[in-house]
C-alpha positions, -999 to 999 in steps of 0.1 A, spaced: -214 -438 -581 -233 -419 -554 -215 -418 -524 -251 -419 -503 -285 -442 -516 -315 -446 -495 -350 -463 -510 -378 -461 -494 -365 -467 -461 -384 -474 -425 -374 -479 -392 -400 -484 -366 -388 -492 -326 -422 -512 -317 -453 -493 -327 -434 -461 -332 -420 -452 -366 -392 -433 -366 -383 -433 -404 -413 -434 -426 -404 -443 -462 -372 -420 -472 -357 -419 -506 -326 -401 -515 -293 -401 -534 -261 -377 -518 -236 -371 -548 -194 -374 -540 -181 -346 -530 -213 -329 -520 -221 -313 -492 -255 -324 -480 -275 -313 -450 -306 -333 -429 -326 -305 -413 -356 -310 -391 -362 -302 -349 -354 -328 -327 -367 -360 -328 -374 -358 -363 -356 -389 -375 -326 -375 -390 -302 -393 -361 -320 -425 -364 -312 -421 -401 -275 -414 -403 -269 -448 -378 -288 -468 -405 -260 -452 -433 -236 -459 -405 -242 -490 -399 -252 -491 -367 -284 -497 -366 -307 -521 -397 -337 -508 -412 -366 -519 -406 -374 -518 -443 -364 -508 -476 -323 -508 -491 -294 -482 -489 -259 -479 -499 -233 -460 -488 -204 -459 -517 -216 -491 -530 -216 -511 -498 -252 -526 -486 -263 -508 -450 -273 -542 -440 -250 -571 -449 -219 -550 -451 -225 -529 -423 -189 -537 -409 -171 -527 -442 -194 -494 -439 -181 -485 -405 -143 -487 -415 -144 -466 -446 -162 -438 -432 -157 -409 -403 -184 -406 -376 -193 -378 -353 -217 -381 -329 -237 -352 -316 -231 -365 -280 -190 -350 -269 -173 -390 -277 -140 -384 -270 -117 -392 -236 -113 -361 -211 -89 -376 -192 -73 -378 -222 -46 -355 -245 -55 -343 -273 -29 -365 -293 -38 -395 -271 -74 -389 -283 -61 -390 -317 -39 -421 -317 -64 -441 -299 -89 -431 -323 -62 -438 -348 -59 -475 -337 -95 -480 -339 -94 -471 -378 -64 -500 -380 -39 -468 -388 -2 -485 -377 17 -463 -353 39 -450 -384 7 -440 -402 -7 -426 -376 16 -400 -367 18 -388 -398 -16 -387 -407 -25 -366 -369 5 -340 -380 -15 -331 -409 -45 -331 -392 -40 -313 -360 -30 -285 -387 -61 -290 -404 -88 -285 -375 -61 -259 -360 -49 -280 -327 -12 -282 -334 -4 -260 -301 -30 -277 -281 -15 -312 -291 -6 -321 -252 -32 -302 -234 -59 -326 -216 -90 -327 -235 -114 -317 -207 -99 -286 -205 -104 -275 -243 -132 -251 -246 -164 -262 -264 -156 -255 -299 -116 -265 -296 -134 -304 -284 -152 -302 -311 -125 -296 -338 -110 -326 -319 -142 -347 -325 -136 -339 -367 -95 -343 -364 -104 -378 -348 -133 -387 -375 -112 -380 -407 -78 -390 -389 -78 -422 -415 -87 -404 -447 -125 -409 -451 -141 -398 -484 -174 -395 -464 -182 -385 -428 -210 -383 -414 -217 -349 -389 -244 -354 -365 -258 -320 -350 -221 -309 -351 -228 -274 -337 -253 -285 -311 -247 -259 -282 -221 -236 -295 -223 -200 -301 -224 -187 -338 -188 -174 -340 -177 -211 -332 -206 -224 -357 -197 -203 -385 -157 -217 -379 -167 -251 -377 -183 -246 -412 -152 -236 -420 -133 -262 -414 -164 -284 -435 -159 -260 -464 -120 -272 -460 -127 -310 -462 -151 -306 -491 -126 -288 -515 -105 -318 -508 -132 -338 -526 -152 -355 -485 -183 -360 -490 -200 -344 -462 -230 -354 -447 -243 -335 -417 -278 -334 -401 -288 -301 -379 -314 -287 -364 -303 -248 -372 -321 -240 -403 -295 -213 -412 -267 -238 -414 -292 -251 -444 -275 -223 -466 -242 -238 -461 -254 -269 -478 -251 -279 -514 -285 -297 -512 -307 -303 -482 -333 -325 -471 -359 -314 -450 -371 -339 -427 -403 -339 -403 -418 -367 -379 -402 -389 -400 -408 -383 -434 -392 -363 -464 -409 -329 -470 -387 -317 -495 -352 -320 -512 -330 -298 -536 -308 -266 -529 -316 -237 -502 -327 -213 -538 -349 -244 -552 -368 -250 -516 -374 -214 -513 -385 -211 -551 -408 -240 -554 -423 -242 -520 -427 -209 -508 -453 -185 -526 -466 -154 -511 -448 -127 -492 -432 -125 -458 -438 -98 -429 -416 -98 -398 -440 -81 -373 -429 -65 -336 -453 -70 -310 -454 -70 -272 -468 -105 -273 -456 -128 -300 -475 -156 -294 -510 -133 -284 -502 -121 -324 -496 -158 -339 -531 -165 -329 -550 -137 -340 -536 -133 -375 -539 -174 -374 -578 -170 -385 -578 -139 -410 -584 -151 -452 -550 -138 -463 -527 -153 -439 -510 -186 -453 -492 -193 -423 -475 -178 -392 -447 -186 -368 -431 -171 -341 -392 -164 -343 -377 -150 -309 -396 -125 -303 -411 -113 -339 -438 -129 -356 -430 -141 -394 -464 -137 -407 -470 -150 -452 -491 -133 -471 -510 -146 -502 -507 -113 -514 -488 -80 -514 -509 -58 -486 -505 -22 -471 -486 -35 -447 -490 -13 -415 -526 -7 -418 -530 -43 -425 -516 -55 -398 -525 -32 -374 -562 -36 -381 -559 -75 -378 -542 -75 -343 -560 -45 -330 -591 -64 -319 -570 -85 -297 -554 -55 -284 -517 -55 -297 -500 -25 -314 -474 -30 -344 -440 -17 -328 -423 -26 -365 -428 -46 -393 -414 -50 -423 -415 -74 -455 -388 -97 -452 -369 -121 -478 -381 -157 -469 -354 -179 -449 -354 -220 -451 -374 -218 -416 -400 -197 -430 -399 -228 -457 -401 -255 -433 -428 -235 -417 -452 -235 -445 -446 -271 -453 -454 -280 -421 -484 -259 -422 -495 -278 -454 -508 -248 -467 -493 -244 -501 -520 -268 -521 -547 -248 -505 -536 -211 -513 -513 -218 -546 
């Protein structure tokens, strides 16, 4: 049984749909990521698997239990965290845990055991009495995950997990997801970090709503992303973007930071190339080099809606 079923899904709020028509199946034991930028859907979407909110249209499961007439049964078999901090500050970390404990209907006996184990597992057993507001970001954070799989869920749901942390702490946190899904969790996080995508088992790419594209980080990049990729140096990135933007060979172009990711149609002398298209709006190339195509530069093109006119 999949452990995650959407079909043809919607959720408007008024005039405004929020989740246009989105199918897919997440496998037990799989790690499966929901990318797209903010506002894309993908939190609207995990509180319809949740439970917590009804779909407008169309029918999901989440292991076998219908998202809209057994939403309650939904909520007690599965672990939650919200991208918003949910947890007590005035709290201890243990208090945190039991009274998250309590919600899951864990008896004190079970509980205690149960948050041993756990405070080992997300690496808080000597911060067990300290007062939650005063655990740095990413030590409230391993918190959040002790308190979501503190009754043994074989699915949780992540939502933006790493949402304002620096990459040490991100790359830890994955960690710790790595962790769970060896012990057979299904875990199912949405992000907005397209690098976390390569963390993923599978990955759905989600924009304004809709599904652009499902499978694994090497399918997305194999079967939607022709051409070749330049990274490009420039004084002015976004002067660049628009004067490549026009030219017959560019597919697409974005900015990143402060390099331009321009694709190619076709394998060019690079330097000259370049330097002859952004000369006329008075830019020199500082560096550039061809560059192995991330799941941004994916997202990028799909977005662009390119592809189908330059195969």
């Amino acid at each position: 049984m999949a452990a995650v079923v959407l079909k043809d899904v919607v959720k408007k709020f008024g005039d405004f749909t929020a989740v246009d028509h989105i199918s897919l199946e997440v496998s037990a034991g799989e790690i499966f990521g929901f990318l797209g930028p903010n506002g894309a859907g993908k939190s609207t979407t995990i509180r319809m698997l949740c439970g917590l909110l009804k779909p407008t249209s169309g029918e999901g499961q989440v292991h076998g239990l219908d998202i809209v007439t057994q939403a309650e049964k939904i909520k007690s078999s599965l672990g939650y965290m919200s991208q918003r901090f949910s947890l007590y500050d005035d709290l201890k970390v243990e208090e945190n845990m039991r009274f998250f404990g309590g919600i899951y209907g864990l008896n004190a006996k079970a509980c205690e055991i149960r948050m041993e184990k756990v405070l080992r597992i997300v690496g808080l057993s000597d911060r067990r009495h300290s007062l939650t507001r005063r655990l740095p970001g990413g030590l409230k954070q391993r918190l959040a995950l002790g308190c979501a799989i503190l009754h043994s869920p074989p699915l949780i749901f992540l939502d933006e997990p790493t949402s304002g942390v620096d990459p040490v702490t991100r790359r830890n946190f994955w960690a710790l997801i790595y962790n769970l899904a060896d012990d057979g969790v299904t875990v199912f996080v949405t992000t907005h970090y397209m690098e976390e995508a390569e963390y993923c088992n599978r990955i759905a790419l989600i924009n304004r709503g809709k599904l652009i594209a499902l499978g694994s980080p090497a399918e997305l990049r194999r079967e939607h992303l022709k051409g070749r990729i330049y990274e490009i140096e420039v004084d002015d990135a976004l002067a660049a973007e628009e004067a490549v933007g026009g030219a017959e060979e560019v597919l697409d172009a974005a900015v990143f930071g402060r390099v331009l990711h321009v694709r190619l149609a076709r394998e060019v002398e690079g330097k000259r190339y370049f330097s002859s298209l952004l000369s006329g709006a008075g830019l020199e190339v500082h560096h550039l080099r061809e560059i192995e195509p991330t799941l941004e530069d994916v997202f990028v093109a799909l977005v662009a809606g390119k592809e189908g006119e330059n195969p």
